[in-house]
MARKE-552897 format. One record per residue (C-alpha): residue number from 0; chain; x, z, y. Coordinates in steps of 0.05 Angstrom, whole numbers, plus 5000, padded with zeros to 4 digits. Example, Ala and Ser with C-alpha at 12.3 -4.5 7.8 and 13.67 -1.06 7.14 Angstrom:
! residues 2
n, chain, east, up, north
0, A, 5246, 5156, 4910
1, A, 5273, 5143, 4979
END
This chain:
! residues 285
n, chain, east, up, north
0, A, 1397, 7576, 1617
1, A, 1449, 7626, 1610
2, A, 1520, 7623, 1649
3, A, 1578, 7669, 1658
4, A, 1589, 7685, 1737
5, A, 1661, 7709, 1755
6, A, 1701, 7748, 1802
7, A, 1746, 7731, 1852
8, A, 1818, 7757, 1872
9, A, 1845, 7748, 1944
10, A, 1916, 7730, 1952
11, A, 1928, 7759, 2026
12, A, 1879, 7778, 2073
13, A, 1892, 7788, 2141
14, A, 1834, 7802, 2194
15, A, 1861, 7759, 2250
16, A, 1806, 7782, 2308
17, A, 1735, 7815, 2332
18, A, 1684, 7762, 2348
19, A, 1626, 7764, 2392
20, A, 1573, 7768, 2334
21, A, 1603, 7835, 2310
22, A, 1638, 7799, 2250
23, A, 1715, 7780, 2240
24, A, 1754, 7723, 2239
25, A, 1802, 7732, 2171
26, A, 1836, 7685, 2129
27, A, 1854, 7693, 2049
28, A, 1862, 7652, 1996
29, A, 1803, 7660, 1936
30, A, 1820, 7657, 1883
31, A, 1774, 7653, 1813
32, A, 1786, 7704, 1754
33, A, 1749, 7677, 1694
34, A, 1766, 7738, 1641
35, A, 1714, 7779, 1679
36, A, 1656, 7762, 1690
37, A, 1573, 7778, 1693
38, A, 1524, 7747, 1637
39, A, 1465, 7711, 1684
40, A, 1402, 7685, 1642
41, A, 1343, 7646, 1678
42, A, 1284, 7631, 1640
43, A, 1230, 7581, 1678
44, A, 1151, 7610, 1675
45, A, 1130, 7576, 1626
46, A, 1183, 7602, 1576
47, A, 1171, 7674, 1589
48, A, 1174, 7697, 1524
49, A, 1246, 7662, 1508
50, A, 1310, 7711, 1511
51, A, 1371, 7706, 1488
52, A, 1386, 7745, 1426
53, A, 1461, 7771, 1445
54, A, 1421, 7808, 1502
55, A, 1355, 7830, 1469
56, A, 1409, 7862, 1423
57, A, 1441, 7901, 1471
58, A, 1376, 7925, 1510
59, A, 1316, 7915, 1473
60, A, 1253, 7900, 1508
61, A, 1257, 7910, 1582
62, A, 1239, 7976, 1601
63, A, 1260, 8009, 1542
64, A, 1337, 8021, 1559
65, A, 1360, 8075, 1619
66, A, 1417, 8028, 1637
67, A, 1364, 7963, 1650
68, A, 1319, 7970, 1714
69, A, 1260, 7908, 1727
70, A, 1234, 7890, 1796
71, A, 1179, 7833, 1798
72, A, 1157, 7813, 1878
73, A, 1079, 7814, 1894
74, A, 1060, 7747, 1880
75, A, 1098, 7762, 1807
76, A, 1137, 7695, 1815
77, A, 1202, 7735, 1804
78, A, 1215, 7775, 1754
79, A, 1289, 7805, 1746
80, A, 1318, 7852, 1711
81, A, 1388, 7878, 1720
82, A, 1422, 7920, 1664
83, A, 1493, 7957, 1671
84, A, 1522, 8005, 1616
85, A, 1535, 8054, 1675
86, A, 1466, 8046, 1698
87, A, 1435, 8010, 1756
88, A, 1433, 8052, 1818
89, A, 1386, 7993, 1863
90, A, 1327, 7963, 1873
91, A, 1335, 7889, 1831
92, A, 1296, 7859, 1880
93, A, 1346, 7876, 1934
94, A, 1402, 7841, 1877
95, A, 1428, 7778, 1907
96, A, 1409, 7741, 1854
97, A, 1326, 7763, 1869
98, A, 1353, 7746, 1944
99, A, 1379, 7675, 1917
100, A, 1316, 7652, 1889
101, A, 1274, 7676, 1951
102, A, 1320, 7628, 2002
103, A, 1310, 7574, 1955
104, A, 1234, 7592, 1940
105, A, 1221, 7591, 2009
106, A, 1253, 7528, 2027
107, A, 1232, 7479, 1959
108, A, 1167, 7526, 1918
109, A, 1203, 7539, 1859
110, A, 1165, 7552, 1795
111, A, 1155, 7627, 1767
112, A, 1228, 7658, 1741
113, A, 1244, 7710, 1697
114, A, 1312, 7722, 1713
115, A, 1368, 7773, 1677
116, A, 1438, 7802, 1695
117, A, 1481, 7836, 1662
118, A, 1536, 7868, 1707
119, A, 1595, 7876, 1668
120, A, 1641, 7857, 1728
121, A, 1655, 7922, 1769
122, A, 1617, 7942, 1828
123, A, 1632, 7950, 1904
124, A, 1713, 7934, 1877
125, A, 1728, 7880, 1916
126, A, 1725, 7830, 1863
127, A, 1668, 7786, 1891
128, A, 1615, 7808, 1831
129, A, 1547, 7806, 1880
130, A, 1567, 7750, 1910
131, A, 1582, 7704, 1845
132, A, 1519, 7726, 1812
133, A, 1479, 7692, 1877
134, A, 1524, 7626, 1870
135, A, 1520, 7617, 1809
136, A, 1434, 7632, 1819
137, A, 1437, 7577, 1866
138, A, 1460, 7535, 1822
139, A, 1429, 7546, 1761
140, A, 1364, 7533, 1800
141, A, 1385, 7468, 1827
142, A, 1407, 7443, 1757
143, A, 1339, 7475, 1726
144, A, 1284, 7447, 1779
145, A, 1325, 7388, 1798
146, A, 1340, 7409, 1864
147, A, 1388, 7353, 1870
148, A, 1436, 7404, 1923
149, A, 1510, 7382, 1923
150, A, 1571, 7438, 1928
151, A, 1565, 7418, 2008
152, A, 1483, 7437, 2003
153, A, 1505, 7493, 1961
154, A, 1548, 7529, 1995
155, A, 1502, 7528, 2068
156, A, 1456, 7570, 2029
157, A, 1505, 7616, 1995
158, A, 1534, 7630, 2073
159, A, 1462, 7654, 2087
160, A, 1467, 7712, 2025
161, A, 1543, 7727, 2048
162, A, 1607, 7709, 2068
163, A, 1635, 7707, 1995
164, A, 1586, 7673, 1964
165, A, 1607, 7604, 1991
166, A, 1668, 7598, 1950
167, A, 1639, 7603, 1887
168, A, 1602, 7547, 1889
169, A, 1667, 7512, 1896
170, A, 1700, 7563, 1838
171, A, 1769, 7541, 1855
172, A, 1829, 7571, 1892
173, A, 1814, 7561, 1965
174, A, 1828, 7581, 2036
175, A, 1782, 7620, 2071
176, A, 1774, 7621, 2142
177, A, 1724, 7652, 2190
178, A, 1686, 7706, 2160
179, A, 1711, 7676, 2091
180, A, 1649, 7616, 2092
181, A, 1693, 7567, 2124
182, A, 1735, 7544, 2050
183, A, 1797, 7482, 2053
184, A, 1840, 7465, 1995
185, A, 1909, 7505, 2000
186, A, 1978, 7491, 1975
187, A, 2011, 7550, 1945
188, A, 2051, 7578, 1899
189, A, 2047, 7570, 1826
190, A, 2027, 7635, 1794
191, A, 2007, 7597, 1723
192, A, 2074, 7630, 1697
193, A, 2051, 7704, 1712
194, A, 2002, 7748, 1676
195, A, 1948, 7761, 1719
196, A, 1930, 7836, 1705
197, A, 1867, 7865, 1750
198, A, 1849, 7942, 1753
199, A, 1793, 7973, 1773
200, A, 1793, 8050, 1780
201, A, 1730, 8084, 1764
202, A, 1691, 8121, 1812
203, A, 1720, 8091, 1876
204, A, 1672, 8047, 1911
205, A, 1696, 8015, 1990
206, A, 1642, 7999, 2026
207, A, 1661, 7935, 2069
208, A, 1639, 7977, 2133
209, A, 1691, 8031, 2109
210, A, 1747, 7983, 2105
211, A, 1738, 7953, 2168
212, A, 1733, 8022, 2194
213, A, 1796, 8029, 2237
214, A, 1820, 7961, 2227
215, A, 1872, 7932, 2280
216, A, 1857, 7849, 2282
217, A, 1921, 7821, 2293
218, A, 1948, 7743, 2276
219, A, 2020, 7759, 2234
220, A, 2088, 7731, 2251
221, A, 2079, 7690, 2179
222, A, 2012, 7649, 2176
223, A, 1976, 7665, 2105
224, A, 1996, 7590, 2093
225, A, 2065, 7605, 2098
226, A, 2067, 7660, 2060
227, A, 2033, 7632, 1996
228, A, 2071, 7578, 1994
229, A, 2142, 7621, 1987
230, A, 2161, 7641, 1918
231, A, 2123, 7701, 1890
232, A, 2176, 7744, 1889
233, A, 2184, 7737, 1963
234, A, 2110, 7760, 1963
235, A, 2112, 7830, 1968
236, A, 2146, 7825, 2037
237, A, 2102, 7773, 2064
238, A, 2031, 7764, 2027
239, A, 1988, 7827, 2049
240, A, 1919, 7849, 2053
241, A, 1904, 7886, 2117
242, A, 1857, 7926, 2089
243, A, 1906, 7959, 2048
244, A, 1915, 8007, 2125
245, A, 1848, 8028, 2126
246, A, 1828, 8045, 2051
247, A, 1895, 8076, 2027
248, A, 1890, 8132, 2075
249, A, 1823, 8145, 2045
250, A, 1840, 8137, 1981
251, A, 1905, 8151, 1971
252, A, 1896, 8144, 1891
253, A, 1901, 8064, 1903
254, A, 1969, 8070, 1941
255, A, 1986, 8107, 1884
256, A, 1962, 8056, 1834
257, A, 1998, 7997, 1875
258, A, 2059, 8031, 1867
259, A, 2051, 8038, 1792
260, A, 2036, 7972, 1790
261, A, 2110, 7949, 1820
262, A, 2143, 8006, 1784
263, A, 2116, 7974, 1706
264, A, 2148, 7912, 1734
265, A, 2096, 7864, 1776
266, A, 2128, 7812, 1817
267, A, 2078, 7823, 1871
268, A, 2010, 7869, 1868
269, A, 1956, 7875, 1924
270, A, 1879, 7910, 1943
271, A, 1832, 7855, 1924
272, A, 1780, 7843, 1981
273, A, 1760, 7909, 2010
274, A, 1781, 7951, 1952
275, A, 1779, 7991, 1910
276, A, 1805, 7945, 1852
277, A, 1876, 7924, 1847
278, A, 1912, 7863, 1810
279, A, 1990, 7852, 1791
280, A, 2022, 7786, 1779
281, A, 2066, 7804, 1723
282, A, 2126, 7748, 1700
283, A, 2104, 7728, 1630
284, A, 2173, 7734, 1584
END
């Protein structure tokens, strides 16, 4: 079985408060990109020697390519291997998707998996990447053991691997509250007459514990609620991402990027997530 896991946008962010666990309370709106995207193959045990040819093509057998790395766990019941033209830089078994099928192992004694990823979606950018591949894992194993798990099912698993990972079992705009696990429907603007246009600048990685580095938690005068549902040309005044204080100072390249972004003509352009990627909301002519 072979699907296509996406990324994610986030229209606003604000990080409302500090909790007692050590995590924040935010609210955004998610928001599903399907242009890019990872290429996620899971082949049962008993089909081991089944591939698909478009990535046989691109990597040959496993082992043989720098930019592929394999992991299999002790009892060899997983077997995943995670390829990336600019190489894979950690451990596959420490991959969400490895992570994914060791929850669900645990809980239901899946059948032997080889499983392969191809990360074409960039990394540590904000974009929701990791967290996709793991959802869309999850599901791919319910469908292929008959698992039976509804999106409700789902999604309490997916808030064990991470806060993101939730809404894409859903894979539809929604609002997310708490640390971003607890997802409603949201009204909001219609951006279907903008070009969407999402950039992400190479070799800048934020580390989630860097953009939370210095962060103020405050609620805003205008809920996130409010704000998405005014035009999006009011957007730029209202809609932010609170991140955007911590990471620009750090990396002033992105401010620099954001402001590009208005000056070529976006109605509205924001930090995705964390950072480091960017995305503009252009009006099509």
């Amino acid at each position: 079985m072979i699907t296509y896991p996406n990324i994610k946008i986030n229209l606003g962010l604000n990080v409302l408060r500090k909790r007692p666990d050590g995590y924040h309370d935010i609210e955004t709106l998610f928001y599903p990109v399907h242009e890019i995207h990872d290429t996620l193959e899971i082949i049962a045990g008993d089909d081991f020697s089944r591939t698909s040819a478009e990535i046989f093509s691109k990597y040959g057998a496993e082992g043989e390519n720098p930019m592929a790395r394999q992991g299999m766990t002790d009892d060899g019941k997983l077997i995943i291997t995670v390829a990336r033209k600019e190489g894979v830089d950690w451990d596959p078994l420490s991959d969400l998707c490895a992570k994914a099928y060791l929850l669900l192992d645990k809980e239901f004694q899946l059948p032997p998996v080889k499983i392969f990823l191809e990360k074409s979606s960039p990394v540590g950018a904000g974009l929701g990447g990791g967290s996709s591949d793991a959802a869309f894992t999850l599901k791919m194993l319910s469908d292929m053991f008959s698992l039976n798990l509804d999106e409700e099912s789902l999604a309490a698993y997916a808030s064990r691997l991470g806060s993101d990972c939730p809404f894409f079992i859903y894979n539809r705009p929604m609002l997310g509250k708490g640390r971003g696990e607890i997802l409603s429907e949201c009204s909001f603007s219609d951006i279907s007459g903008y070009e969407l246009k999402v950039i992400s600048p190479e070799g800048i990685a934020v580390r989630t514990a860097e953009a939370y580095g210095g962060i103020k938690p405050h609620v805003p005068a205008i809920s996130l609620e409010e704000a998405l549902q005014r035009p999006v040309e009011e957007w730029r005044t209202c809609l932010v991402n609170d991140f955007e204080k911590t990471v620009f100072p750090k990396h002033p390249e992105l401010a620099l990027i954001k402001q590009s972004l208005y000056d070529s003509g976006a109605a509205y352009a924001s930090m995705s997530g964390s950072g480091s990627s960017l995305f503009a909301l252009y009006p099509r002519m």
